[in-house]
C-alpha positions as CSV (number, residue, x, y, z in Angstrom):
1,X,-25.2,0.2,13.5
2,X,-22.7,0.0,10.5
3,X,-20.4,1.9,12.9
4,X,-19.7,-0.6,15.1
5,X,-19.0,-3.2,12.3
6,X,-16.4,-0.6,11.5
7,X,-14.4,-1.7,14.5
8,X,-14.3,-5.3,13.4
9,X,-13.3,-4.3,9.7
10,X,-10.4,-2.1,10.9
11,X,-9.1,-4.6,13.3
12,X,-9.8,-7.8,10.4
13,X,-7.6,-5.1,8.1
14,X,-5.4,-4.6,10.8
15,X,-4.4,-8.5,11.0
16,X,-4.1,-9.3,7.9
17,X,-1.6,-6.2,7.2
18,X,0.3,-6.9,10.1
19,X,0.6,-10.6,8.8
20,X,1.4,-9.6,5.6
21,X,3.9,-7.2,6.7
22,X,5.9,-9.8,9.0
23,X,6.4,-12.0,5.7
24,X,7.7,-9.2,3.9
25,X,9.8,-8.4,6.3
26,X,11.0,-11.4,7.4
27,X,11.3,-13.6,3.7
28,X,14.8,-11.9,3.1
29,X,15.7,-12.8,6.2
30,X,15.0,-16.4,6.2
31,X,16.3,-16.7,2.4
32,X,19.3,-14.8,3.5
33,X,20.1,-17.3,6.4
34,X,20.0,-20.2,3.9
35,X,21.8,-19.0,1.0
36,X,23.8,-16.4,2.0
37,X,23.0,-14.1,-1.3
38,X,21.8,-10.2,-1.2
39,X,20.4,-11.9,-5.0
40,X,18.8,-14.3,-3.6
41,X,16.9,-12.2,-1.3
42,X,16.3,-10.0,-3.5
43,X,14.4,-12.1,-5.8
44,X,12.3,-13.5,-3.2
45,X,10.8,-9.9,-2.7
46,X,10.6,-9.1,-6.4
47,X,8.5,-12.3,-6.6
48,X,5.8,-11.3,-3.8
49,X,5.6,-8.0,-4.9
50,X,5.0,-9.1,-9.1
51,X,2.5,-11.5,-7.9
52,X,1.0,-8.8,-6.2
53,X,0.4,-6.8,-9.1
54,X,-1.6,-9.4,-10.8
55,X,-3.6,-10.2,-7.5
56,X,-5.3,-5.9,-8.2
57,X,-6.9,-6.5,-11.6
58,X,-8.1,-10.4,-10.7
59,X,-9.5,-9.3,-7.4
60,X,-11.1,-6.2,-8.9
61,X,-13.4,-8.5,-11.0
62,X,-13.8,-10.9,-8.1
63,X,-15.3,-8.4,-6.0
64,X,-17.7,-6.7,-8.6
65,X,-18.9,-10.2,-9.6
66,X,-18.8,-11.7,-6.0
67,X,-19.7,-10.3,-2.4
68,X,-16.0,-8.9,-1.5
69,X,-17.0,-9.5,2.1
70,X,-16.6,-13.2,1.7
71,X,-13.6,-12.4,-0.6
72,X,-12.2,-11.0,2.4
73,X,-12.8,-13.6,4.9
74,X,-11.6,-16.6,2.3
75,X,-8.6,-15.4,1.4
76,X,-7.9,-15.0,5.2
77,X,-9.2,-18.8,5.7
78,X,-6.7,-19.7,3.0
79,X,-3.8,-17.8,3.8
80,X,-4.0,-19.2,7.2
81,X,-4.3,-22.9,6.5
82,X,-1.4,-21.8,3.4
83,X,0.9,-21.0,6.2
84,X,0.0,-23.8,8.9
85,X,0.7,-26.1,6.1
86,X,4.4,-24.6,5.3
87,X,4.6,-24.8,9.1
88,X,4.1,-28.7,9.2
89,X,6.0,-29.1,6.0
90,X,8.9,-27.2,7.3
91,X,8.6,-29.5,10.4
92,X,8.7,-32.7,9.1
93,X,11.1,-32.0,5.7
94,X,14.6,-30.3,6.7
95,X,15.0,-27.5,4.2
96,X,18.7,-26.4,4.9
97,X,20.1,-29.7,2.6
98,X,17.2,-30.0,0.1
99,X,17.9,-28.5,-3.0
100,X,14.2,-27.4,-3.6
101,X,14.4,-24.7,-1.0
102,X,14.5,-21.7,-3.0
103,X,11.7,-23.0,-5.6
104,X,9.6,-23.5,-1.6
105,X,10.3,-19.8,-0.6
106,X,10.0,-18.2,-4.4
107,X,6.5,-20.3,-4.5
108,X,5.5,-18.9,-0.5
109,X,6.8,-14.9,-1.5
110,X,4.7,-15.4,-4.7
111,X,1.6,-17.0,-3.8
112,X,1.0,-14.7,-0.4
113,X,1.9,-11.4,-2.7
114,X,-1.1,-12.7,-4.7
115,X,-3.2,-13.1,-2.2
116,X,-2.0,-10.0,-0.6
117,X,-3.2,-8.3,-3.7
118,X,-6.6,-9.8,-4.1
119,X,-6.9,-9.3,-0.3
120,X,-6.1,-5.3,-1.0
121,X,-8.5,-4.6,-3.6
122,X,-11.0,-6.1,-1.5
123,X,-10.6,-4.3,1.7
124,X,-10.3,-1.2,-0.8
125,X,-13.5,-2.2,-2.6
126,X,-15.4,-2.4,1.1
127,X,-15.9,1.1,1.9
128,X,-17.3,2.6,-1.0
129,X,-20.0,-0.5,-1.0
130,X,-21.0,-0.3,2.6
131,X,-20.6,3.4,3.7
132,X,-22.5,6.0,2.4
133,X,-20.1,8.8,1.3
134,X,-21.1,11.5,4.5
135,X,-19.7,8.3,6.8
136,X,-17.0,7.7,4.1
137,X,-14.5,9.6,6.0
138,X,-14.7,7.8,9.1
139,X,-14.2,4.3,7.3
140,X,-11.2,5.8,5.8
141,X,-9.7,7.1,9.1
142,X,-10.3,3.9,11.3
143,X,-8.6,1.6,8.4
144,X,-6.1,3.3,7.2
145,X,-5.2,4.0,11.0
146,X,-5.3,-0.2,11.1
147,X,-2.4,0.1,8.3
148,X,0.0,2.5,9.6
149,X,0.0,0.4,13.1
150,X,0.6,-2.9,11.0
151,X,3.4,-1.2,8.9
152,X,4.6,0.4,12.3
153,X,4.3,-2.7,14.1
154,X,5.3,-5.4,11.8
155,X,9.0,-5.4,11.9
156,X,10.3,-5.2,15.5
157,X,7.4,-8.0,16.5
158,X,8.6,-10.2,13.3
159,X,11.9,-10.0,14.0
160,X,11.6,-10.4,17.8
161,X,9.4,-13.4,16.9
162,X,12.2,-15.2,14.9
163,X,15.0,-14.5,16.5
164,X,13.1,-16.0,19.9
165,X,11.2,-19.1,18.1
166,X,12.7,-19.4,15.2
167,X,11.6,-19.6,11.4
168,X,8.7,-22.7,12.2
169,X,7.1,-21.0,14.8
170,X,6.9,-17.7,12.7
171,X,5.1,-19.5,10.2
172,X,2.8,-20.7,12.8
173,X,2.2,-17.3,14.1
174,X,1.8,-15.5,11.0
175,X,-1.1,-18.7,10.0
176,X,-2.9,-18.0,13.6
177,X,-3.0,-14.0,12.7
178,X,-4.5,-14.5,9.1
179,X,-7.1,-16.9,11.0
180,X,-7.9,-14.4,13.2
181,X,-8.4,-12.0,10.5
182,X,-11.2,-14.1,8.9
183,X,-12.4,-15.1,12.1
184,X,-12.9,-11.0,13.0
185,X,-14.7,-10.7,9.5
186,X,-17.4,-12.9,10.0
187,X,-19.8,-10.5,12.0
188,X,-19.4,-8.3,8.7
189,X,-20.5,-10.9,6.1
190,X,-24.3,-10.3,7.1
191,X,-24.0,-6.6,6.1
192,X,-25.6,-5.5,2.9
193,X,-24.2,-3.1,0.2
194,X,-25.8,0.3,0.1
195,X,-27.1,1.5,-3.3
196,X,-25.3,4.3,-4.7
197,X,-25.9,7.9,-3.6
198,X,-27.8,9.7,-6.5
199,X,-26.4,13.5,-5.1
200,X,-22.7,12.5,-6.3
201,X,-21.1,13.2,-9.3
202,X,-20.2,9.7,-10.3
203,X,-18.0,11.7,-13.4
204,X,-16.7,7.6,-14.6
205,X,-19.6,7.0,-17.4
206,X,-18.7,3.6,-17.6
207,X,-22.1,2.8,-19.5
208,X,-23.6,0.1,-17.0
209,X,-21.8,-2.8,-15.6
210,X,-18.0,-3.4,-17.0
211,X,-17.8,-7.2,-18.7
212,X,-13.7,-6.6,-19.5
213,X,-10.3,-5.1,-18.4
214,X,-10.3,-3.2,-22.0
215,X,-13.4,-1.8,-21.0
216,X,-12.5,-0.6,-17.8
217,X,-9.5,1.0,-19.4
218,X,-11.7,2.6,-21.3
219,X,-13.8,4.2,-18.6
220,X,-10.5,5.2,-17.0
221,X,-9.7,6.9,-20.5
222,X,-12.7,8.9,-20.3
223,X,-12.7,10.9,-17.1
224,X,-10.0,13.7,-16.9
225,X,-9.3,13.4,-13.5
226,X,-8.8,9.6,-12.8
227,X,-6.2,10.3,-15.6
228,X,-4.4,12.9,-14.1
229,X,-4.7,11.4,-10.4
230,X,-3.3,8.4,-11.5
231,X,-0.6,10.2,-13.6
232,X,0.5,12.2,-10.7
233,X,-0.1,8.9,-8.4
234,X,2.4,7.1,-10.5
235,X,5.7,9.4,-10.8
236,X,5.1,9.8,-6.9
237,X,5.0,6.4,-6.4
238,X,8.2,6.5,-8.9
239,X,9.9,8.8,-6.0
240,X,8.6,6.7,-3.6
241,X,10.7,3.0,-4.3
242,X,13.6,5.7,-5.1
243,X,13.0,7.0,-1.5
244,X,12.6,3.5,0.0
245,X,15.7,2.0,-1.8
246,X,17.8,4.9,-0.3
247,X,16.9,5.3,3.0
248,X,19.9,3.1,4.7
249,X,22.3,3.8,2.0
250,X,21.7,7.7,2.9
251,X,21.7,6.8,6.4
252,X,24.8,4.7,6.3
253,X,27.1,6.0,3.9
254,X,26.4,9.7,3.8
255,X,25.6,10.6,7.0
256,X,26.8,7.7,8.9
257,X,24.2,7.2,11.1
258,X,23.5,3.2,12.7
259,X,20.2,1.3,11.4
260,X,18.9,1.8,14.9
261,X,18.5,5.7,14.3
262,X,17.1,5.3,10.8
263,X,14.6,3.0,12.8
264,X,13.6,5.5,15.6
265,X,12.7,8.2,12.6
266,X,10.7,6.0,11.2
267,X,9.0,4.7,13.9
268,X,8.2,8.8,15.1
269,X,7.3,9.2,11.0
270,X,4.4,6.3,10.9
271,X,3.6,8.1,14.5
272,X,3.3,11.4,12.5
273,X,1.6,10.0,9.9
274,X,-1.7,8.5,12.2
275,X,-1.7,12.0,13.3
276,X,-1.6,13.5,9.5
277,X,-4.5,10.8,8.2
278,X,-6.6,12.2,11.6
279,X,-5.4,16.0,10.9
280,X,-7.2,15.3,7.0
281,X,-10.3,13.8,8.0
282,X,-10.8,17.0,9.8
283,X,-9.1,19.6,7.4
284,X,-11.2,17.9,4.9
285,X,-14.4,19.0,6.8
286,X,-13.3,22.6,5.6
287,X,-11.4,22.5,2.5
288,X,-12.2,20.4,-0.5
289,X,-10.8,17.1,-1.2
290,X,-8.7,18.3,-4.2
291,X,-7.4,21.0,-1.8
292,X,-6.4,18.1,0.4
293,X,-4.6,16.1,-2.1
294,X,-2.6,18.9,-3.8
295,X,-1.3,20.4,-0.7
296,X,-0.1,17.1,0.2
297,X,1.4,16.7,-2.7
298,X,3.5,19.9,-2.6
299,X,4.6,18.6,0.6
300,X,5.8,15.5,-0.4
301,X,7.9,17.1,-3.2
302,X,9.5,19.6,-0.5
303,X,10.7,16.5,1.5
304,X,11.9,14.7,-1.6
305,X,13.9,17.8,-2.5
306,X,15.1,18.7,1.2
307,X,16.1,15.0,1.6
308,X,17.9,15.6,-2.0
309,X,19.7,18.6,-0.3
310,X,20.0,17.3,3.3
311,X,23.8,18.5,4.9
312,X,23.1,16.4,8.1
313,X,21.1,13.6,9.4
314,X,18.6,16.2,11.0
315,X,17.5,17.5,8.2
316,X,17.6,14.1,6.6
317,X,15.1,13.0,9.3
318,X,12.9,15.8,9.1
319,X,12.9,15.1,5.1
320,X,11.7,11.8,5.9
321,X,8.5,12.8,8.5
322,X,7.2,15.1,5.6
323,X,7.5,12.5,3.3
324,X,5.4,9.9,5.3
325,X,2.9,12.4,6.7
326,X,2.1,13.8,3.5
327,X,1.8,10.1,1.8
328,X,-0.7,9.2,4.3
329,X,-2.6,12.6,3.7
330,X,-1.9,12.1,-0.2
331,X,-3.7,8.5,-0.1
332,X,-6.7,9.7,2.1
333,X,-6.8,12.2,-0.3
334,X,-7.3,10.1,-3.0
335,X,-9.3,7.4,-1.3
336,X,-12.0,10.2,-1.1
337,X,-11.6,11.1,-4.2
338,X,-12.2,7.9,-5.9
339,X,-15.4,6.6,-3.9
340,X,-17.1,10.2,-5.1
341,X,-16.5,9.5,-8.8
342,X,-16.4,6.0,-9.6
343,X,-19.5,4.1,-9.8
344,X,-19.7,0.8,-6.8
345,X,-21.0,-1.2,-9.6
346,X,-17.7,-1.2,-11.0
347,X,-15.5,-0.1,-7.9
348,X,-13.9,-3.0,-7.3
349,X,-12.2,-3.7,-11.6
350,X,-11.5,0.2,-11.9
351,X,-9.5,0.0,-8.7
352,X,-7.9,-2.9,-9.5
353,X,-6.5,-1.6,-12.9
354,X,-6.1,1.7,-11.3
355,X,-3.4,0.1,-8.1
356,X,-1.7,-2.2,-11.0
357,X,-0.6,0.7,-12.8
358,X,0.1,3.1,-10.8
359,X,2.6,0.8,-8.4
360,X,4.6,-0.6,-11.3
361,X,6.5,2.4,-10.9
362,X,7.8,1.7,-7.3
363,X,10.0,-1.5,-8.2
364,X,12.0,1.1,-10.6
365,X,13.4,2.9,-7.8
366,X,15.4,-0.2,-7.1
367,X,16.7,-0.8,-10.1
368,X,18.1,2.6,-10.7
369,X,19.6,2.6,-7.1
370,X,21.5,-0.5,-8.3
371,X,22.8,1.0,-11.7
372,X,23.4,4.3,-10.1
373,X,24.9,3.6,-6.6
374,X,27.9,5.5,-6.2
375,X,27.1,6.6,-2.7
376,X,28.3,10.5,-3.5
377,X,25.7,10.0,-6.6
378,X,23.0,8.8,-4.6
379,X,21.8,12.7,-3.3
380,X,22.2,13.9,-6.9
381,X,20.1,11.2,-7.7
382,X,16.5,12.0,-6.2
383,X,17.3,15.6,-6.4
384,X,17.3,14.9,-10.1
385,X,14.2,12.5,-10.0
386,X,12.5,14.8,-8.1
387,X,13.0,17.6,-10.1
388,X,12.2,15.5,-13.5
389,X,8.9,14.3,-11.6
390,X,8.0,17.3,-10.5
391,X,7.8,19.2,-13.0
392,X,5.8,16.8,-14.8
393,X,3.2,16.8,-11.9
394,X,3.0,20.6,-11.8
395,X,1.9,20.2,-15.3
396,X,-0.8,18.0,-14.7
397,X,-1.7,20.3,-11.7
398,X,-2.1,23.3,-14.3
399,X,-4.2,21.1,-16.5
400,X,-6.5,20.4,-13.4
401,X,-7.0,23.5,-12.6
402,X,-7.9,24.4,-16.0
403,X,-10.1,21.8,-16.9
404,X,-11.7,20.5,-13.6
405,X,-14.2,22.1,-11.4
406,X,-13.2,22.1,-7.2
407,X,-17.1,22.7,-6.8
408,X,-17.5,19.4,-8.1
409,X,-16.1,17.0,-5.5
410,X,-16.8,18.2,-2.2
C-alpha cells in the first residue's frame, strides 16, 4: 500500500525541487536585468542560500514536534500563494523605477531559501518515519531520482519560460507548480508513522526525546560515526562550491569551450548520475552501506584531482561525470546510513543540525574563487584543495576503519 503513496511523494518532491530550482536559477537573472551588477546578483543568491541554512535546524524541530506530512503540504500552500502574490504585486506596481526593488527581490531570494530549507528537512525527515528500513532503499531511489530530474530540468524550462513570458508569468508559473506540490501531497497526509524497527542499531543514544539544539549537538557528539560522516561530508561539500564556482571559468578561460558545451556535459552528468543512484540501490543489495559510501568517495576525489590536472576539455568532462555520479552515490550512501542509526523520534532536529553544518562549507568555494581568480591559478587551485581535503578525509577513513564495525550497518 505505502508503495504506491511513494509515487505521489516523489512526484510532490519532484515539484517542489523543480520550483525551487527555476528561482534559483532565474533570481540572478531577473536582478541582473534591472541593475545591471554581477554584485547585485550575487547577493541575491547569497541571501536564498543563508536563509536556507537557518530553514534545516527550525524545520528539524518542526517535524519531530509536528506531523512533517502537513509540514510538507503547508509550506507548498504557502509558497504558492507567496509567489501568486509577487505575481499580482509585480502586475499592478512597476518595479523597473521604484527604488525598493532590490529590498522586494533580497526579501523573495530570502524568504523561499527559508522555506526551501524547512521544505528539505521535511521531505528528508519523511522516509525514515514512513518506510520501514528493508523498503528504505526504494524510498531513497524513487526521490532522489525526483531531484536529479528537477536539477536536470530546472534551467532550460526556466529560462525558456522567461525569455517567452517574461518575468510576471514566471512567477505565476513557479506559484501553480508549488500548488501542485501540495495538492499531490494530500493523499499522503492520512499515512501513519511506523514505530521504529527494534533489529537496528540505532548507535545515536540520544536518551529519549531531544527538548534543545544543544542537546542534539550533544547526541551528534556521542556517536563516532555521525562525526566522522559529517566531517568527511563537510570538506567534500567544501570541494564541491570550489567545483561549482569553477566550472565556466575552467570551461571558458582554460579550455575555451562555449557555455553550450559545458551545458551538454552536464546534462549527460545528471543523466549519469540517475543511473549511479539506480546502480547503488542495487550494489548496495551486496556490499555494505559503508562500502558504498567510501568507494564513492574515492571516486569523487579522482575527479576532483583529474579535473585539477585536466590538459583538454575531454578529460575535463569526464572529471565532471565522476564527480556527479559519485555525489549522487555518496548522498544515497549516506541517506542509508543515517535512517539506520538515528533514532525517528529525533530524525527530523539531528538532521537539521546535521545539513546546517555540513553545507556551510559550500558558500566558501566562492569566495576563494573570487580572491584567487587568476584564471592560470584556478587549476592549481582545486588540485591544492583537493589534496589538503583529501588527506584529511583519508584520515578519518583510517579512524573508521579502526574504530567502527562494517558488520554493524548492513
Amino acid at each position: 500500500m505505502r508503495k504506491n503513496y511513494l509515487n505521489f511523494i516523489s512526484l510532490s518532491k519532484f515539484l517542489s525541487f523543480y520550483s525551487e530550482n527555476i528561482i534559483i536559477f532565474l533570481l540572478p537573472i531577473i536582478t541582473y536585468r534591472f541593475f545591471h551588477k554581477i554584485e547585485d546578483s550575487g547577493l541575491i543568491i547569497f541571501f536564498h542560500f543563508l536563509f536556507r541554512l537557518l530553514g534545516y535546524p527550525v524545520s528539524g524541530i518542526l517535524c519531530d514536534r509536528l506531523d512533517e506530512k502537513k509540514i510538507i503540504t503547508a509550506v507548498a500552500f504557502i509558497r504558492g500563494i507567496f509567489f501568486l502574490s509577487l505575481f499580482s504585486l509585480y502586475n499592478l506596481w512597476n518595479p523597473e523605477n521604484h527604488s525598493l526593488l532590490f529590498i522586494l527581490l533580497s526579501f523573495l531570494s530570502s524568504a523561499d531559501g527559508f522555506a526551501g530549507g524547512v521544505a528539505s528537512i521535511a521531505f528528508e525527515t519523511t522516509g525514515p518515519k514512513l518506510y520501514p528500513h528493508s523498503k528504505f532503499r526504494d524510498f531513497q531511489v524513487s526521490t532522489q531520482t525526483a531531484d536529479q530530474c528537477a536539477l536536470l530540468l530546472a534551467p532550460a524550462t526556466g529560462a525558456f519560460i522567461l525569455d517567452a513570458f517574461g518575468s510576471s508569468l514566471t512567477l505565476a508559473t513557479v506559484s501553480t507548480l508549488f500548488l501542485c506540490s501540495g495538492i499531490t501531497f494530500l493523499p499522503c497526509l492520512k499515512l501513519k508513522n511506523i514505530e521504529t524497527d527494534p533489529n537496528l542499531p540505532m548507535m545515536i543514544n540520544s536518551g529519549g526525546l531531544i527538548q534543545t539544539p544543544l542537546d542534539t549537538v550533544r547526541a551528534i557528539l556521542k556517536n563516532r560515526l555521525i562525526l566522522i560522516t559529517l566531517g568527511m561530508t563537510i570538506l567534500d561539500n567544501f570541494l564541491l562550491g570550489l567545483y561549482s564556482a569553477l566550472l565556466v571559468p575552467l570551461s571558458l578561460n582554460i579550455f575555451h569551450e562555449s557555455e553550450k558545451n559545458l551545458g551538454w556535459v552536464l546534462t549527460f552528468g545528471y543523466f549519469a548520475s540517475m543511473g549511479a543512484i539506480h546502480w547503488s540501490h542495487w550494489i548496495q543489495k551486496k556490499k555494505s552501506t559503508l562500502w558504498l559510501w567510501k568507494w564513492s568517495y574515492t571516486i569523487a576525489y579522482l575527479g576532483f584531482f583529474l579535473m585539477g590536472l585536466a590538459p583538454n576539455f575531454i578529460i575535463y568532462a569526464i572529471s565532471i561525470l565522476l564527480i556527479e555520479t559519485s555525489c549522487a552515490s555518496g548522498i544515497f550512501a549516506l541517506r542509508l546510513i543515517r535512517s539506520e542509526i538515528i533514532p525517528k523520534y529525533n530524525f527530523g532536529k539531528i538532521s537539521g543540525i546535521l545539513f546546517l553544518l555540513q553545507q556551510i562549507t559550500i558558500p566558501l568555494g566562492g569566495l576563494v574563487i573570487a580572491t584567487f581568480h587568476h584564471p592560470e591559478h584556478l587549476q592549481n587551485l582545486i588540485l591544492f584543495s583537493a589534496g589538503i581535503t583529501g588527506t584529511l578525509t583519508l584520515i578519518l577513513m583510517i579512524i573508521e576503519f579502526k574504530e567502527i564495525k562494517f558488520t554493524s550497518l548492513k
